[in-house]
C-alpha positions in Angstrom: 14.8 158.5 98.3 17.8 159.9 96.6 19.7 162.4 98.4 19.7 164.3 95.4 16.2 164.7 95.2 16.2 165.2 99.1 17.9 168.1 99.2 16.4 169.8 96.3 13.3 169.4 97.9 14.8 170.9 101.0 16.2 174.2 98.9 12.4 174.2 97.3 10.6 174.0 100.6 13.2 176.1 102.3 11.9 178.0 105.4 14.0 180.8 105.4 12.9 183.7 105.2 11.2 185.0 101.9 13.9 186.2 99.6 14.2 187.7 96.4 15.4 184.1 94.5 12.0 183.2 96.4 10.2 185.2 95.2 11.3 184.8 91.4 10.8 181.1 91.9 7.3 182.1 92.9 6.9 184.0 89.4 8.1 181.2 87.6 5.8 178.2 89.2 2.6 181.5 88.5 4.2 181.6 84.5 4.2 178.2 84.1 0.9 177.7 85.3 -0.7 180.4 83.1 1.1 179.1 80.2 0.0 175.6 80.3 -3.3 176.9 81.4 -3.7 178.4 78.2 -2.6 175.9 76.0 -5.0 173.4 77.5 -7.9 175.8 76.9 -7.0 177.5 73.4 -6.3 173.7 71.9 -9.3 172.3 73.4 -11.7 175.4 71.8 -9.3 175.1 68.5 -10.5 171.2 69.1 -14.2 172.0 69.5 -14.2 174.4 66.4 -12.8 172.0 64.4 -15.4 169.0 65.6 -17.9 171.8 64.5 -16.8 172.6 61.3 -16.2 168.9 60.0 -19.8 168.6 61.9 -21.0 170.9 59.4 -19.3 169.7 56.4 -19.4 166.1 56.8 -23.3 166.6 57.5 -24.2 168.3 53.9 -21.4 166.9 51.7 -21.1 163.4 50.5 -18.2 161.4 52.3 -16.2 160.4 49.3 -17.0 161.8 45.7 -15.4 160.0 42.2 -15.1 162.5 39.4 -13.0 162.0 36.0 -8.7 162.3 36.0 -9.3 164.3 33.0 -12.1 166.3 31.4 -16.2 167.3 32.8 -18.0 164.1 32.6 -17.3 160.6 32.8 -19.7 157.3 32.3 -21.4 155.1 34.9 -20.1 152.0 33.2 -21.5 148.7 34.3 -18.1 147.9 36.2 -18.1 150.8 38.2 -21.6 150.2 39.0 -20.9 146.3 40.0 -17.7 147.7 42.2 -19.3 150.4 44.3 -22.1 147.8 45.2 -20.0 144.9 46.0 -18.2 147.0 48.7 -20.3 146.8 51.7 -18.6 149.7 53.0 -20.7 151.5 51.0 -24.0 152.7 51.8 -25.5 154.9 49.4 -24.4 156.2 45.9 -25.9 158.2 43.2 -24.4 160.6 40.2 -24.6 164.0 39.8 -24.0 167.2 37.0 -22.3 170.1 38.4 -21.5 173.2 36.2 -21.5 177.2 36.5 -24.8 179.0 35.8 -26.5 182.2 36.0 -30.0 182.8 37.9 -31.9 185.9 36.9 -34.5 187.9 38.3 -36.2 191.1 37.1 -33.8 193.0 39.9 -30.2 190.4 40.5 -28.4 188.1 38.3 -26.6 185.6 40.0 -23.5 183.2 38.7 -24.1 180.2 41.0 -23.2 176.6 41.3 -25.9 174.9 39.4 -25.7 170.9 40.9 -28.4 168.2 38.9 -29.2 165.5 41.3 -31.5 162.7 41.5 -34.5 163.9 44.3 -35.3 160.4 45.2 -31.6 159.7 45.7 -29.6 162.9 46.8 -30.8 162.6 50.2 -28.5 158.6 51.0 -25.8 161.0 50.3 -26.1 164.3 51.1 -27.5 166.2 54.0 -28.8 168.7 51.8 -32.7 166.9 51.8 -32.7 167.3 55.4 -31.5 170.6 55.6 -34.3 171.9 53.3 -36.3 174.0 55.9 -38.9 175.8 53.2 -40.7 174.3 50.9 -39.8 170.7 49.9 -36.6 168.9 47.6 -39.2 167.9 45.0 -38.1 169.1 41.5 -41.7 168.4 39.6 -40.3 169.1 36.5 -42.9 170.2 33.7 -42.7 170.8 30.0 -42.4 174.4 30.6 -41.0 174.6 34.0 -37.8 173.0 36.2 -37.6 172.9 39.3 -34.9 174.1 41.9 -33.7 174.4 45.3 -32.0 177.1 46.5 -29.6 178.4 49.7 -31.3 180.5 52.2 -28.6 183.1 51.9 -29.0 183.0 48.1 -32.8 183.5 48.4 -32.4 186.1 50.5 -30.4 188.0 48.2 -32.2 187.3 45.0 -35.4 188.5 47.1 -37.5 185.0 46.2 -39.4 182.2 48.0 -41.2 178.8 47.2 -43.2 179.5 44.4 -41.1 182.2 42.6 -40.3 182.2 39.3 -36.7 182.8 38.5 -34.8 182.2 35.2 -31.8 179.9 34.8 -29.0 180.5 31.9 -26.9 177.9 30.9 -23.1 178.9 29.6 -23.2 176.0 27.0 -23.4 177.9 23.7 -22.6 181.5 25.1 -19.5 181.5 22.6 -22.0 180.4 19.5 -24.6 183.1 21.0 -22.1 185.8 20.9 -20.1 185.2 17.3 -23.4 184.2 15.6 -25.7 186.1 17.7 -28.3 183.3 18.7 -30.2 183.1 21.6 -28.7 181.5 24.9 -29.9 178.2 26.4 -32.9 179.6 29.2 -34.8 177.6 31.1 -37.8 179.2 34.0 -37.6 177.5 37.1 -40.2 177.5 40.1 -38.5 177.6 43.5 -39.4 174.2 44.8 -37.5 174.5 48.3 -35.3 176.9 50.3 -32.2 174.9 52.1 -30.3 176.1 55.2 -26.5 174.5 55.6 -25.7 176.3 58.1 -23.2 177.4 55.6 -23.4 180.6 54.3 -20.6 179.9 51.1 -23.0 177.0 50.6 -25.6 178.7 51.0 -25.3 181.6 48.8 -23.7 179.8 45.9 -25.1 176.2 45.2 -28.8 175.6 43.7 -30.3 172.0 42.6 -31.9 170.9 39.9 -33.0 167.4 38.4 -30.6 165.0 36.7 -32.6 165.1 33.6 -33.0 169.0 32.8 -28.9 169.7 34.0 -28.5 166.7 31.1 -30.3 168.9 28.9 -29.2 172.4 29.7 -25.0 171.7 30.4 -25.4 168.8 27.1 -24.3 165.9 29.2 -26.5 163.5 27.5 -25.9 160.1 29.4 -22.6 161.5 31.0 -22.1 163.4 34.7 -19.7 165.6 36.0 -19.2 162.6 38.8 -20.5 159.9 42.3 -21.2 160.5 45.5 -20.9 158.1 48.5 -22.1 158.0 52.0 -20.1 155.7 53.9 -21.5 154.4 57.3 -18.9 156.5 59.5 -17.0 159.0 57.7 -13.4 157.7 59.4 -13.7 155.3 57.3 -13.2 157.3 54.1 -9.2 157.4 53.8 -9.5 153.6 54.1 -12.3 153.6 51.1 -10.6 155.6 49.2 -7.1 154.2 48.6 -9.7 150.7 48.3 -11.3 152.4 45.5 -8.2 154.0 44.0 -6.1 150.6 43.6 -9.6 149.6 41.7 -10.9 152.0 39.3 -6.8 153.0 38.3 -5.6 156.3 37.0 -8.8 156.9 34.9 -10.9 158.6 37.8 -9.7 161.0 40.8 -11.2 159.6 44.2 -11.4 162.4 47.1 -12.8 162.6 50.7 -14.8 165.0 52.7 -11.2 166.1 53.5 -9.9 166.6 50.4 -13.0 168.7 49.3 -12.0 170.8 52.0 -8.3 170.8 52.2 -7.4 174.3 51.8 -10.1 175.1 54.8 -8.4 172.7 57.1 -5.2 173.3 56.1 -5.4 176.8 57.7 -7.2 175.7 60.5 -3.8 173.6 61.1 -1.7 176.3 60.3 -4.0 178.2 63.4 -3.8 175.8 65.8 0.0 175.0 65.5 0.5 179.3 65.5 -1.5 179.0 68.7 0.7 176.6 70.8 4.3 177.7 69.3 2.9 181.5 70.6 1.4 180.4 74.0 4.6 177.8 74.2 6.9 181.3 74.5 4.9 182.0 77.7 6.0 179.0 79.4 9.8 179.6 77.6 9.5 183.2 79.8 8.3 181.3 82.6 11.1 178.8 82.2 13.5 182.0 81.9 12.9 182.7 85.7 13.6 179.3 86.4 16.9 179.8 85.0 17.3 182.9 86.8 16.7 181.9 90.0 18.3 178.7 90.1 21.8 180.5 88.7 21.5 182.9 91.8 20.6 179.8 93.9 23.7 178.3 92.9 25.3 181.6 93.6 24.0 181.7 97.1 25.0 177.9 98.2 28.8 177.7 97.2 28.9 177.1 100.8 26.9 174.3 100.6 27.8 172.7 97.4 31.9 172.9 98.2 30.6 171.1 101.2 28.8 168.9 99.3 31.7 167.6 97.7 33.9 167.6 100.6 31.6 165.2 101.3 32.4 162.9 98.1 29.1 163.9 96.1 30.5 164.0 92.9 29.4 166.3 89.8 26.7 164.2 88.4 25.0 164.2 92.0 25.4 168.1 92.1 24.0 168.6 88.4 20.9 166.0 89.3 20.5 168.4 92.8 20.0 171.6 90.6 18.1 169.5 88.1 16.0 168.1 90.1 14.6 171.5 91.8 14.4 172.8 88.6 11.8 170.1 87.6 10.0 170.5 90.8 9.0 173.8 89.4 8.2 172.8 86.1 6.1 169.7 87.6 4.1 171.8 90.0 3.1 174.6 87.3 2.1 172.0 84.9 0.1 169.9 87.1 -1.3 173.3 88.7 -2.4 174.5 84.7 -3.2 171.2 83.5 -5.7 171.2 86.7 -7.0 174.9 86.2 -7.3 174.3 82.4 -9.3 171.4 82.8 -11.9 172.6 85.2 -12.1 176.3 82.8 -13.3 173.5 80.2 -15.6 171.6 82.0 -17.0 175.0 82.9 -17.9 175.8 79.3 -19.3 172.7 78.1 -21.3 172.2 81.2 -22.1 176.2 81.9 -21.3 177.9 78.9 -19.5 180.5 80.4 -18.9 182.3 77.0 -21.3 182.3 74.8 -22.2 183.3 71.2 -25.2 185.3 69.7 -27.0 182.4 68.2 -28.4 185.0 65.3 -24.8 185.3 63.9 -23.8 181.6 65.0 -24.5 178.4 64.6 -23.6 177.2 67.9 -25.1 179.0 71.5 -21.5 179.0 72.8 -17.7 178.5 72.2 -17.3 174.7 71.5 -14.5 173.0 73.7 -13.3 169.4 73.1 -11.2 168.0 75.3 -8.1 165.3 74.3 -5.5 163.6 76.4 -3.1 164.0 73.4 -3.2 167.6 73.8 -2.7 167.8 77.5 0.3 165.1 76.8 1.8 167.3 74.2 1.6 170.3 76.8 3.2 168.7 79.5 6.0 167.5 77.7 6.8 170.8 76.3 6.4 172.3 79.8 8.5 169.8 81.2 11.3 169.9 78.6 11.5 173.6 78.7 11.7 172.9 83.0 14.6 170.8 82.3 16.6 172.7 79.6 16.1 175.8 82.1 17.8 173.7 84.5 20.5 172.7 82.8 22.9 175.7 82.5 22.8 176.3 86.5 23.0 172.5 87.2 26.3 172.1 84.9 27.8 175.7 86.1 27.2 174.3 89.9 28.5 171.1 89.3 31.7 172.6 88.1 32.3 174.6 90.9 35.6 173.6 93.1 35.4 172.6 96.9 38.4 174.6 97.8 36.7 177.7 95.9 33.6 177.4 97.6 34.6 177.2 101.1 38.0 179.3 101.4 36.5 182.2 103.0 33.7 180.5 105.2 
């Protein structure tokens, strides 16, 4: 062993009596620990939420969706067909109409996201089939009727259930209606099933209805607003995409469950990187007594480091001494939070120490995943705060003069 690292260990493990340097030293290994402590378990429930949420999403909405670059509708054409089933990274695909509508009852009128879909198909590439928890996602369209599926939030709010009647108002010839004073375009619908997302924007916004009567009420004709896909494992959709983009050219805009969802995620990022530059200023304080006690440690051992270099150590070999202790600390807090943060988590997900009220949630408890890249990215902040705190002290000792030092001794 170096003698550098020798005697830093000895000023560490010194058995003097306790002392006020001591004692700070004390704080700062305690700071450090919290700090890191905390990082590891607000990154790992920042983690879990987010595994939750794209749980969610990923679950309901289709993996990758193709719409038009330009304008509402676009055409299956026979070579988009003959490309998305060559790809065998495909597993499922089917069109779809999307456009604003409103939904009327005797008592609430509701502007809602009115989706056509095809029954028999919707559910290869959306988890909204499955989700349906009332009634069933079977249009049954009749000459006089449509049929729909609703939200539960939405449902709750309009005051209907499978079996209501409801009326549905498309805005295609609203502008006609009001210059010439026509009627608008009204269809009755019958509630055909209630879905749950788990969702409540979902929920409370989109409704369902066939292919054929959003053809006829948005005056799509043979055109829709766009394709789904469902993709075997959803990590593979950035690599599908770009595929698909190099393919179909400028003419069509290719976006993931991601991009659907950008603005959602990109605050969730903008959380979670709030969260450890915030909780990275406790370990900066913690790193603060470092500096504090090692500057009156070097204070207190002029003796020892004029001697020291009496003894030929040069400054380099002083600087590492200083260092060295200084890293100690930082190494023994991190371990120590890395250690208490990881058993906090294993708590949770085994015991659920915290949990949730699971008629406002989805989930019985706080969610915690756990990554090595986070507990990496902790320790090296940790550690390089250790070692800047270090620094100043190390240099100012290592610049000290032996005949200084021991004049008066």
């Amino acid at each position: 062993m170096r003698f550098e690292r020798f005697i830093a260990r000895r000023y560490l493990r010194s058995k003097r009596q306790m002392r006020f340097i001591n004692i700070i030293m004390l704080v700062s290994v305690i700071g450090i620990t919290v700090g890191v402590a905390a990082l590891v378990i607000v990154l790992s429930v920042f983690n879990g939420f987010n595994s939750v949420v794209t749980g969610v999403l990923v679950g309901f909405d289709p993996h990758i969706r193709i719409e038009p670059a330009s304008g509402k509708s676009m055409q299956i054409t026979e070579r988009l067909s003959a490309l998305l089933a060559a790809d065998p990274r495909i597993k499922a695909s089917a069109p779809f109409i999307s456009s604003k509508a409103l939904l009327m009852t005797p008592s609430v009128n509701k502007v809602v996201s009115v989706k056509g879909v095809n029954d028999t198909l919707v559910g290869s590439v959306s988890g909204v089939e499955s989700s349906t928890v009332l009634g069933a996602f079977q249009f049954n369209d009749t000459p006089g009727r449509i049929g729909i599926v609703i939200g539960m939030t939405l449902a709750d709010r309009m005051g209907v259930t499978v079996g209501s009647e409801i009326a549905l108002v498309s805005p295609v010839g609203v502008d006609a209606m009001m210059l010439q004073g026509g009627q608008p375009l009204i269809r009755k619908c019958s509630v055909a099933g209630i879905y749950d997302s788990h969702n409540k924007d979902y929920d409370a916004h989109y409704a369902y209805i066939s292919l054929a009567a959003a053809r006829e009420l948005f005056r799509y004709q043979e055109a829709v607003s766009g394709v789904e896909i469902r993709l075997p494992r959803f990590s593979q959709s950035e690599e599908v995409q770009q595929s698909l983009r190099q393919q179909l050219g400028s003419d069509y805009r290719v976006m993931t469950w991601y991009d659907l969802h950008k603005d959602l995620y990109s605050v969730m990022k903008i959380e979670r990187w709030s969260a450890y530059i915030i909780l990275c200023l406790i370990v900066g304080v913690a790193t603060f007594n470092v500096l504090g006690s090692l500057t009156m440690g070097v204070v207190e051992k002029r003796r020892d480091i004029g001697i020291l270099k009496a003894l030929g150590a040069t400054r380099a070999s002083i600087t590492r001494v200083f260092m060295f202790e200084g890293i100690l600390v930082g190494l023994i807090g991190t371990v120590a939070g890395l250690l208490i943060g990881y058993a906090v988590c294993l708590l949770q997900m085994r015991y659920a120490l915290f949990p949730l009220d699971t008629t406002v949630y989805i989930i019985p408890a706080i969610p915690v995943e756990l990554r090595w890249a986070d507990f990496i990215a902790v320790s090296c902040a940790s550690m390089i705060l250790s070692m800047l705190a270090s620094l100043y002290p190390a240099r100012k000792a290592a610049l000290l003069l032996p005949v200084e030092a021991i004049r008066w001794e």
